[in-house]
LODREN-16872 format. One record per atom (N, C-alpha, C): atom name; x, y, z; residue in one letter; residue number from 0. Coordinates in Angstrom, 1 decimal. Example, Ala and Ser with C-alpha at 12.3 -4.5 7.8 and 13.67 -1.06 7.14 Angstrom:
2
 atom      X      Y      Z type seq
    N   13.2   -5.7    7.8    A   0
   CA   12.3   -4.5    7.8    A   0
    C   13.2   -3.3    7.8    A   0
    N   12.8   -2.2    7.1    S   1
   CA   13.7   -1.1    7.1    S   1
    C   12.9    0.0    7.9    S   1
END
This chain:
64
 atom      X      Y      Z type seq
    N    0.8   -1.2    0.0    X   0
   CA    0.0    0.0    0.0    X   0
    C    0.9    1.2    0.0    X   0
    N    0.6    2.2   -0.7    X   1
   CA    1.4    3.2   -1.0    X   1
    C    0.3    4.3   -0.8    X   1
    N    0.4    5.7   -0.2    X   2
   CA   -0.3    6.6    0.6    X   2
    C    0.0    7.9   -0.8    X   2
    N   -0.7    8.1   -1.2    X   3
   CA   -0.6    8.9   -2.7    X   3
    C   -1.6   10.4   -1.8    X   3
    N   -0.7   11.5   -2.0    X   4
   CA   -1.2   12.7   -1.7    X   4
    C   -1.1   13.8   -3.2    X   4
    N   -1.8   14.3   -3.1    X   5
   CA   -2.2   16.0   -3.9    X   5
    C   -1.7   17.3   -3.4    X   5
    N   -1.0   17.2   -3.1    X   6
   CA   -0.3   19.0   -1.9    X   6
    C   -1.1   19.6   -2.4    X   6
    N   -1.9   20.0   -3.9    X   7
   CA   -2.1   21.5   -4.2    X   7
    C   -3.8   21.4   -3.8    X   7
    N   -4.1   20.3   -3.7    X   8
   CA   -5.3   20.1   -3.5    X   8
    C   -5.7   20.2   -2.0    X   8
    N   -4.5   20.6   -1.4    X   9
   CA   -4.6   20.5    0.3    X   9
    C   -5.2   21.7    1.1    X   9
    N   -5.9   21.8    2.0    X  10
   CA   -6.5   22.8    2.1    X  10
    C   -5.9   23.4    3.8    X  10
    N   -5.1   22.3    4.5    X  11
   CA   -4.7   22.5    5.4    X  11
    C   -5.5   22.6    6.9    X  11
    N   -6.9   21.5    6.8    X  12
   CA   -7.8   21.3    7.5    X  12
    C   -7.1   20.6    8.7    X  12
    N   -6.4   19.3    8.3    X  13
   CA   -5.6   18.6    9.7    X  13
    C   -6.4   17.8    9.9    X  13
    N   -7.3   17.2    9.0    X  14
   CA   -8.4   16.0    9.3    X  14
    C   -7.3   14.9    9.9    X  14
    N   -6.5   14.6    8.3    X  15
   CA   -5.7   13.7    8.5    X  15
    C   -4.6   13.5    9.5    X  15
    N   -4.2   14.2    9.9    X  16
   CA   -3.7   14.6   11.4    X  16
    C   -3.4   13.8   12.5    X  16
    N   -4.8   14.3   12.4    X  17
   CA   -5.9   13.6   13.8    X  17
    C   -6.6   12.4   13.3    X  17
    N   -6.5   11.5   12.4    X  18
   CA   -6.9   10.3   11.7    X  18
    C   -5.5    9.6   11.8    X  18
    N   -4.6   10.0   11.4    X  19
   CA   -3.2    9.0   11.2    X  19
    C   -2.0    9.6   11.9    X  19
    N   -1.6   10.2   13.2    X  20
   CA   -0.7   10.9   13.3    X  20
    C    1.0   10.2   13.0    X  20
    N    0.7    9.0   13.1    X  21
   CA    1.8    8.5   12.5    X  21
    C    2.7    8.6   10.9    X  21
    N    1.6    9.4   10.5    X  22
   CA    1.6    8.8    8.8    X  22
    C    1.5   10.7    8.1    X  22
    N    0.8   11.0    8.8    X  23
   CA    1.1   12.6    8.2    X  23
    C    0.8   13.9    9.4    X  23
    N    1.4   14.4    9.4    X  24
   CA    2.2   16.0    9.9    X  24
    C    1.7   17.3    8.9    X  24
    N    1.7   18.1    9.4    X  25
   CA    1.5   19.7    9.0    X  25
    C    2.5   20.6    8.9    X  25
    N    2.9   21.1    7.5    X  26
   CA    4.2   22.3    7.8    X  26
    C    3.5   23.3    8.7    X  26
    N    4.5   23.7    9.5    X  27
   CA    4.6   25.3   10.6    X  27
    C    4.3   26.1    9.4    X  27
    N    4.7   26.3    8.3    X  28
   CA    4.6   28.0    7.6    X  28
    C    3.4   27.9    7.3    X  28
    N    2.2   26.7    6.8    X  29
   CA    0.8   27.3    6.5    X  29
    C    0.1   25.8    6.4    X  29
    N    0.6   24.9    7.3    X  30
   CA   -0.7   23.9    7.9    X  30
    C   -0.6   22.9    6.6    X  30
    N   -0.1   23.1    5.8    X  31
   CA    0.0   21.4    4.5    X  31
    C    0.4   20.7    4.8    X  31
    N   -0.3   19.7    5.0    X  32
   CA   -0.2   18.4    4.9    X  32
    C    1.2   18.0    4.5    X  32
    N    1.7   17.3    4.8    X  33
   CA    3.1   16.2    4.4    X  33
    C    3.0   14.9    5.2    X  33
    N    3.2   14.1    3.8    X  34
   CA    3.4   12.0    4.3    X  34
    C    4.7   12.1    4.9    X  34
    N    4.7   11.6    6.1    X  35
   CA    5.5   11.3    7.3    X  35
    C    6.5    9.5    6.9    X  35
    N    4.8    8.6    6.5    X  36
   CA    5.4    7.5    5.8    X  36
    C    4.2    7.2    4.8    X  36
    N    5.4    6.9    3.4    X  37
   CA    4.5    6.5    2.2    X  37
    C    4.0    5.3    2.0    X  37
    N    4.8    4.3    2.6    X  38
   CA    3.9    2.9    2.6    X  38
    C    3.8    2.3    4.0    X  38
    N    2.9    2.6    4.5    X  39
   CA    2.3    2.4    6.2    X  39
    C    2.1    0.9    6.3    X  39
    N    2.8    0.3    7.5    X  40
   CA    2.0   -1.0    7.5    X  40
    C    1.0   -1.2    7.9    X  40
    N    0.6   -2.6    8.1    X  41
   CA   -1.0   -3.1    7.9    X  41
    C   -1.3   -2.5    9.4    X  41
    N   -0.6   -2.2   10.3    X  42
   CA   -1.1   -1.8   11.5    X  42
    C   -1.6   -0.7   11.1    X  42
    N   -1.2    0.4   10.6    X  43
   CA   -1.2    1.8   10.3    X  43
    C   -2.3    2.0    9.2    X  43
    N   -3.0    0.8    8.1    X  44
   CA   -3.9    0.9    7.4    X  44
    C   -5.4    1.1    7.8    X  44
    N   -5.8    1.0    8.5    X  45
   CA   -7.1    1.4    8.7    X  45
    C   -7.1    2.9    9.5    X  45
    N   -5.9    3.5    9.5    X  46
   CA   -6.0    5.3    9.9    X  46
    C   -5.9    5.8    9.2    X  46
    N   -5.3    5.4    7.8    X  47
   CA   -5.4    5.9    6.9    X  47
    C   -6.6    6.1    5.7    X  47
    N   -6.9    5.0    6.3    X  48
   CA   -8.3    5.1    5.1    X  48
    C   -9.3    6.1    6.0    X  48
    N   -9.0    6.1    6.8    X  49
   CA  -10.0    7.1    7.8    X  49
    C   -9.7    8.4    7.8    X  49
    N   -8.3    8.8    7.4    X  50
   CA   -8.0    9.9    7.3    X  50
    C   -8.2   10.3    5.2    X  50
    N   -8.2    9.3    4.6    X  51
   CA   -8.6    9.8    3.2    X  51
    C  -10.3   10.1    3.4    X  51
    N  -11.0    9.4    3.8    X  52
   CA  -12.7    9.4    4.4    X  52
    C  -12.6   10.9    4.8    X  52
    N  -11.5   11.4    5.9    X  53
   CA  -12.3   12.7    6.5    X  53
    C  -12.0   14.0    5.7    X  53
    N  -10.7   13.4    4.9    X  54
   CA   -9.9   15.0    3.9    X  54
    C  -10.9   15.8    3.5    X  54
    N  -11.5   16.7    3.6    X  55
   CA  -12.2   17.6    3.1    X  55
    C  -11.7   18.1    1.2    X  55
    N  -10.4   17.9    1.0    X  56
   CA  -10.3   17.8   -0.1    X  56
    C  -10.2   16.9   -1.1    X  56
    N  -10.3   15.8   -0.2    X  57
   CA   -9.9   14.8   -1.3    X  57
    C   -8.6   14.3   -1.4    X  57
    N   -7.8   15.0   -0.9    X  58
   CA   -6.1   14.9   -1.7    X  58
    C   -5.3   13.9   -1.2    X  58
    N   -6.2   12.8   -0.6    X  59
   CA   -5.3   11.7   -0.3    X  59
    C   -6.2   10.3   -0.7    X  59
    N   -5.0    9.6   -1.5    X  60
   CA   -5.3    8.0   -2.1    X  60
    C   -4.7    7.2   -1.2    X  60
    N   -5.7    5.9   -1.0    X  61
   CA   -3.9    4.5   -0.8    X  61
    C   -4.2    3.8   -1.6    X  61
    N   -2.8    4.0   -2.3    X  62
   CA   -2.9    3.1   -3.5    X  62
    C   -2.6    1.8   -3.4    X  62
    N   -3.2    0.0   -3.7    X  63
   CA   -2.9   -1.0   -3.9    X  63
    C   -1.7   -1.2   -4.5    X  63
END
């Protein structure tokens, strides 16, 4: 599984944040989003999909 993000599509809400904190972080200069880890294990998989569910933009895949 590979964790596929959109930066420009990021709106800087922090859904994902607070859904995966292992897996993605917020820059200090204006709150975007950044993958912490791009292929999460299976422990780390169902935060993720919870955090693609809550993105208000959309800008996050996991890809197969």
């Amino acid at each position: 599984m590979r964790v596929e993000f959109d930066e420009p599509k990021c709106v800087a809400a922090g859904q994902c944040v607070v859904a995966a904190p292992e897996v993605f972080d917020q820059r200090d200069e204006d709150g975007i989003a950044v993958v912490l880890v791009e292929h999460p294990g299976d422990e780390l998989l169902d935060d993720v999909r919870d955090a693609v569910v809550v993105c208000p933009a959309a800008a996050i895949r996991l890809a197969e």
